[in-house]
N, CA, C and O atoms as a GROMACS GRO file, in nm:
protein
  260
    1UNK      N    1  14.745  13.337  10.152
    1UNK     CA    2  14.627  13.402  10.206
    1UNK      C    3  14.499  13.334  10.157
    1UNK      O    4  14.388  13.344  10.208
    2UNK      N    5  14.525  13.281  10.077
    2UNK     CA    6  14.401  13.218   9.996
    2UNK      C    7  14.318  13.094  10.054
    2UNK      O    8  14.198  13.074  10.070
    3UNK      N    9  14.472  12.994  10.085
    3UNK     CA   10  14.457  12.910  10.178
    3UNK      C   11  14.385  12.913  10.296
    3UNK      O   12  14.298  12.829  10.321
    4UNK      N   13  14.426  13.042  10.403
    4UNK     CA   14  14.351  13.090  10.439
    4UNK      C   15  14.165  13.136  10.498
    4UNK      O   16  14.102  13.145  10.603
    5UNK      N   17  14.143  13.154  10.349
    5UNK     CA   18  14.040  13.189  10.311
    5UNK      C   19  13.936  13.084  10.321
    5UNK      O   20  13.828  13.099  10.378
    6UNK      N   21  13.981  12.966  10.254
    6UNK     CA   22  13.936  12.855  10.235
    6UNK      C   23  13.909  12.781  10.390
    6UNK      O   24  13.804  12.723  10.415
    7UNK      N   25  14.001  12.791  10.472
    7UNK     CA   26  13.974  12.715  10.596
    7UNK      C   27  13.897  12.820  10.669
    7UNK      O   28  13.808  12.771  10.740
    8UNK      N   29  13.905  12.943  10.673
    8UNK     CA   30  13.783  12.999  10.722
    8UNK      C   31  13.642  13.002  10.688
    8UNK      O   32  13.539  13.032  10.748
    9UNK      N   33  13.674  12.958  10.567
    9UNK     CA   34  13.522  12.936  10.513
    9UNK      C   35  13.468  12.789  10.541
    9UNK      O   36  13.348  12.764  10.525
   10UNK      N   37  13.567  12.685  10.587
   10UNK     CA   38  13.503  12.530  10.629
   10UNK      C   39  13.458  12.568  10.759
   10UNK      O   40  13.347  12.527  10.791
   11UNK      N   41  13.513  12.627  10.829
   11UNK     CA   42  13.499  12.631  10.975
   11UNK      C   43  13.377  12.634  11.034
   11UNK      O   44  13.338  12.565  11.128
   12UNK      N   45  13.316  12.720  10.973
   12UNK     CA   46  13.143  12.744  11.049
   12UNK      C   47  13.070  12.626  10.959
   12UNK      O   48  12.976  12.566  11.012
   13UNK      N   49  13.109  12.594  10.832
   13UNK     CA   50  13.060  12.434  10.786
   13UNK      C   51  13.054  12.316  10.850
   13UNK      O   52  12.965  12.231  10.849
   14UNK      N   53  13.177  12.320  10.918
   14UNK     CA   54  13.164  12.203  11.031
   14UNK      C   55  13.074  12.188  11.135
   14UNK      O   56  13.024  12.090  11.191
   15UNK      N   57  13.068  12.303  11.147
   15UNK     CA   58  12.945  12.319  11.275
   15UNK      C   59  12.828  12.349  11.244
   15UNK      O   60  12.750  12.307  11.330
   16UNK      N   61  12.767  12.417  11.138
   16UNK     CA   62  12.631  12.372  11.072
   16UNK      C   63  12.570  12.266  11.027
   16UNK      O   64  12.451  12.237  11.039
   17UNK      N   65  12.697  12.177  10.948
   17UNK     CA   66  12.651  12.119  10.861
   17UNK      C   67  12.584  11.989  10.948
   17UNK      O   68  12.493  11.924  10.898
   18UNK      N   69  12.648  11.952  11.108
   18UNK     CA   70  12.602  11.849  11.175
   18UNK      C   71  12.465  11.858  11.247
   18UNK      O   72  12.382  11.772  11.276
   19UNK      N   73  12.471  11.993  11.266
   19UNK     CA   74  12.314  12.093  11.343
   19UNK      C   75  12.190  12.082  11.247
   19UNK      O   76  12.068  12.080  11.268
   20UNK      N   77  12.268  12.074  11.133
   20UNK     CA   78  12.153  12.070  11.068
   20UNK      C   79  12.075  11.930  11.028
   20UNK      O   80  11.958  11.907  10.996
   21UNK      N   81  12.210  11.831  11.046
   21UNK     CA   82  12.180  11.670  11.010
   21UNK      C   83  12.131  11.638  11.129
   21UNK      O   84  12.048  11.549  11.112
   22UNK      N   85  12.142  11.676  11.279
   22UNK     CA   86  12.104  11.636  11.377
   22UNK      C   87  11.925  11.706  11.415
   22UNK      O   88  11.848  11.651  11.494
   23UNK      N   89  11.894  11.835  11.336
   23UNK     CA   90  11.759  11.856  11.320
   23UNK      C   91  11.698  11.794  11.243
   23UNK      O   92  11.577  11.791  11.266
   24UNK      N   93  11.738  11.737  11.148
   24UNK     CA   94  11.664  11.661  11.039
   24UNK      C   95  11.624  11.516  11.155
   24UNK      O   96  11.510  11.506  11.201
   25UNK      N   97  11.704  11.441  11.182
   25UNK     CA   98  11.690  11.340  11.254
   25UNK      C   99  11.610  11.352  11.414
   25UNK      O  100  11.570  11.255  11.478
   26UNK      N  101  11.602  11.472  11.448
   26UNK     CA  102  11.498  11.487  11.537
   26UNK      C  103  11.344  11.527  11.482
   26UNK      O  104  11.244  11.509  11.551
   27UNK      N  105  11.340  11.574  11.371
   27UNK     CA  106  11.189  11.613  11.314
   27UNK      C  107  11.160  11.452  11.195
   27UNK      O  108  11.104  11.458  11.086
   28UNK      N  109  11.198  11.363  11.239
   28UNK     CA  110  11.157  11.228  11.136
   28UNK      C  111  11.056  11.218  11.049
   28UNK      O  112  11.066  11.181  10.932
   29UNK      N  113  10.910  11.265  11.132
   29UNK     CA  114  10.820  11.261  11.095
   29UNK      C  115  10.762  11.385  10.978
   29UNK      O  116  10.680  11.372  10.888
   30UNK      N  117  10.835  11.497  11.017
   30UNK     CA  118  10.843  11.554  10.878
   30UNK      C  119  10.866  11.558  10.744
   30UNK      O  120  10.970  11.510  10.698
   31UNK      N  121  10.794  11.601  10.683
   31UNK     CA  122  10.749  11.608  10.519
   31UNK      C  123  10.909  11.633  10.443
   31UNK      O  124  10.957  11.577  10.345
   32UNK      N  125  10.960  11.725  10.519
   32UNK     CA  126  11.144  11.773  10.487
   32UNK      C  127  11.189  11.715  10.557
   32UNK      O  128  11.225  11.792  10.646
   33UNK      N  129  11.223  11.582  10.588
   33UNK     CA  130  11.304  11.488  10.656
   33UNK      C  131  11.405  11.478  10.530
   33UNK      O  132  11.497  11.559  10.527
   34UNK      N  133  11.394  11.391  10.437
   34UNK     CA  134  11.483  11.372  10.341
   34UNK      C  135  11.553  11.468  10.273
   34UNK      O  136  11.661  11.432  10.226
   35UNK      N  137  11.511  11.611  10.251
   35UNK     CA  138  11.570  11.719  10.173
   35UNK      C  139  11.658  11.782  10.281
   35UNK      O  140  11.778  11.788  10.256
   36UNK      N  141  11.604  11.841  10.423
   36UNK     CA  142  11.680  11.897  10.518
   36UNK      C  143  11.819  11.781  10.545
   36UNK      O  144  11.928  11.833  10.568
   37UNK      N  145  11.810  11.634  10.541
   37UNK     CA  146  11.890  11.553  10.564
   37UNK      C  147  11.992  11.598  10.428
   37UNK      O  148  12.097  11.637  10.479
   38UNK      N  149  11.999  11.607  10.303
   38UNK     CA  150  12.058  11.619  10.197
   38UNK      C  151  12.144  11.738  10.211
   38UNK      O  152  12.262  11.753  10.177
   39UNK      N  153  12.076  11.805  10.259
   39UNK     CA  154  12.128  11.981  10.282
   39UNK      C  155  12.232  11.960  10.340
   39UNK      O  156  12.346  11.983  10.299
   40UNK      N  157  12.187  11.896  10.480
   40UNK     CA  158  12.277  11.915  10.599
   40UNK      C  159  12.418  11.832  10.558
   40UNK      O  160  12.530  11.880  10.579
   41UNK      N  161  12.401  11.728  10.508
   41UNK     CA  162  12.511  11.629  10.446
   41UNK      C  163  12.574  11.710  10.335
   41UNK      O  164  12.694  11.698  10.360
   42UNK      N  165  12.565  11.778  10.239
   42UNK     CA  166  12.604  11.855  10.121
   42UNK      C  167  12.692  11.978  10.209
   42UNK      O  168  12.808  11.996  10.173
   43UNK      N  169  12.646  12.051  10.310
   43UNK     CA  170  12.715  12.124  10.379
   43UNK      C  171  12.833  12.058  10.466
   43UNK      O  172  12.938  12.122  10.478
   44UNK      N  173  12.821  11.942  10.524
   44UNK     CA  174  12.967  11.845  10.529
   44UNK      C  175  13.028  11.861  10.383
   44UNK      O  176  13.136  11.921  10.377
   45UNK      N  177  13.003  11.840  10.329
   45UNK     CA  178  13.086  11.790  10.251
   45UNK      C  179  13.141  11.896  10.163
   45UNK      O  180  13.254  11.890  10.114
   46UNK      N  181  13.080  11.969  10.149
   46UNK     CA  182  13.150  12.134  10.118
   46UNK      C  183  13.178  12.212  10.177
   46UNK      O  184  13.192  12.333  10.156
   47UNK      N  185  13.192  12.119  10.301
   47UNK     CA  186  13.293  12.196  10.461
   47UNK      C  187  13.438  12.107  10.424
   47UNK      O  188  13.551  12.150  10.404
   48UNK      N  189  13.389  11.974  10.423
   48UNK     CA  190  13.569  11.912  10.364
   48UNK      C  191  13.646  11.988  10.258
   48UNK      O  192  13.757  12.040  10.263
   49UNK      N  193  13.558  11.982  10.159
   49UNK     CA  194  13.618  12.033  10.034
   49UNK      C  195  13.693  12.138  10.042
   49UNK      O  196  13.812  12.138  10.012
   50UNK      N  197  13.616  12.255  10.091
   50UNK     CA  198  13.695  12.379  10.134
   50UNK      C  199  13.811  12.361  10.275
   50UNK      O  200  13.862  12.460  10.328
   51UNK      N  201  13.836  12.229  10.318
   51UNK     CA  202  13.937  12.218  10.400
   51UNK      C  203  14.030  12.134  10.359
   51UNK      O  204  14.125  12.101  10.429
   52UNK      N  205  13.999  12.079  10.199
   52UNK     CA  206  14.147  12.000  10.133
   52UNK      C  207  14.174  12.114  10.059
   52UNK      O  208  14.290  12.154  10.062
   53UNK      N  209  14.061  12.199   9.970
   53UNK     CA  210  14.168  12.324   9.927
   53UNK      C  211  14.262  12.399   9.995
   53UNK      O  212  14.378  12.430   9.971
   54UNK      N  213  14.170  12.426  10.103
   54UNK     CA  214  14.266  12.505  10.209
   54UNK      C  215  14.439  12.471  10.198
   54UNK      O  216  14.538  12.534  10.162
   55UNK      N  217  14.415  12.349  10.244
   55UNK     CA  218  14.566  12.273  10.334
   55UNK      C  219  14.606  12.235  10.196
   55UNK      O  220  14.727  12.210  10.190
   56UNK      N  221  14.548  12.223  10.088
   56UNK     CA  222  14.656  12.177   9.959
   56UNK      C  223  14.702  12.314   9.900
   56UNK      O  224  14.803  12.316   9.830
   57UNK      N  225  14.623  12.441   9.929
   57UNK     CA  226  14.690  12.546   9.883
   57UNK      C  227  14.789  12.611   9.968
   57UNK      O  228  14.880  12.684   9.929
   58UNK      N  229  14.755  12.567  10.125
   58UNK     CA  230  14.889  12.612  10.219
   58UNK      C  231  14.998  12.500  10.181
   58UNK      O  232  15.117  12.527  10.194
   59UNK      N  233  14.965  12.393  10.142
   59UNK     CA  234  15.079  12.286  10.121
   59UNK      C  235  15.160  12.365   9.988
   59UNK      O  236  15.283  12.374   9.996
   60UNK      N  237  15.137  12.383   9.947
   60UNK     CA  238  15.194  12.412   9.774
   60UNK      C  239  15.290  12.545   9.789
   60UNK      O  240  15.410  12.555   9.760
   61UNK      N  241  15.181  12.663   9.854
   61UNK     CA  242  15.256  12.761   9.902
   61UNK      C  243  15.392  12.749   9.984
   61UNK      O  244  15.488  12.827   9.988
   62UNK      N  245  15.372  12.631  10.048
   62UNK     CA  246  15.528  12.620  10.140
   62UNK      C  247  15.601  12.522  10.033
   62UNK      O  248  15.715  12.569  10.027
   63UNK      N  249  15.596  12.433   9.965
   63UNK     CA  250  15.688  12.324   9.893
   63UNK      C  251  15.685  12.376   9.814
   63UNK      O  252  15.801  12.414   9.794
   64UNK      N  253  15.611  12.418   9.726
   64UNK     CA  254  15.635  12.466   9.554
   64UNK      C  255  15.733  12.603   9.567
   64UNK      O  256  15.736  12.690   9.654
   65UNK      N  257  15.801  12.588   9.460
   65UNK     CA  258  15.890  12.690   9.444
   65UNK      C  259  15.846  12.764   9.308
   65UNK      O  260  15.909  12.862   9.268
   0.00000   0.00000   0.00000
């Protein structure tokens, strides 16, 4: 269930985290170009994270005994 948990929680990461890199790159000229860009990339990437826990805790749950 935990496993679970974890891939529901990447899910809407995946889809923010590019919305938000793709607003950064349409406002260029803004003062928060570089920080909104950081954000949006940090939310990738703690959209993966929570989708190797996921699948390594559903992996374990099925092989580990």
């Amino acid at each position: 269930m935990r496993g679970i948990r974890y891939l529901t929680g990447a899910l809407p990461l995946f889809f923010i985290g590019p919305v938000v890199i793709h607003s950064s790159f349409v406002n260029k000229n803004n003062v928060l170009f570089i920080p909104v860009l950081i954000f949006g990339a940090l939310l990738c990437l703690f959209g993966m994270w929570l989708m190797f826990l996921g699948i390594r805790t559903i992996m374990k749950s099925m092989f580990d005994k």
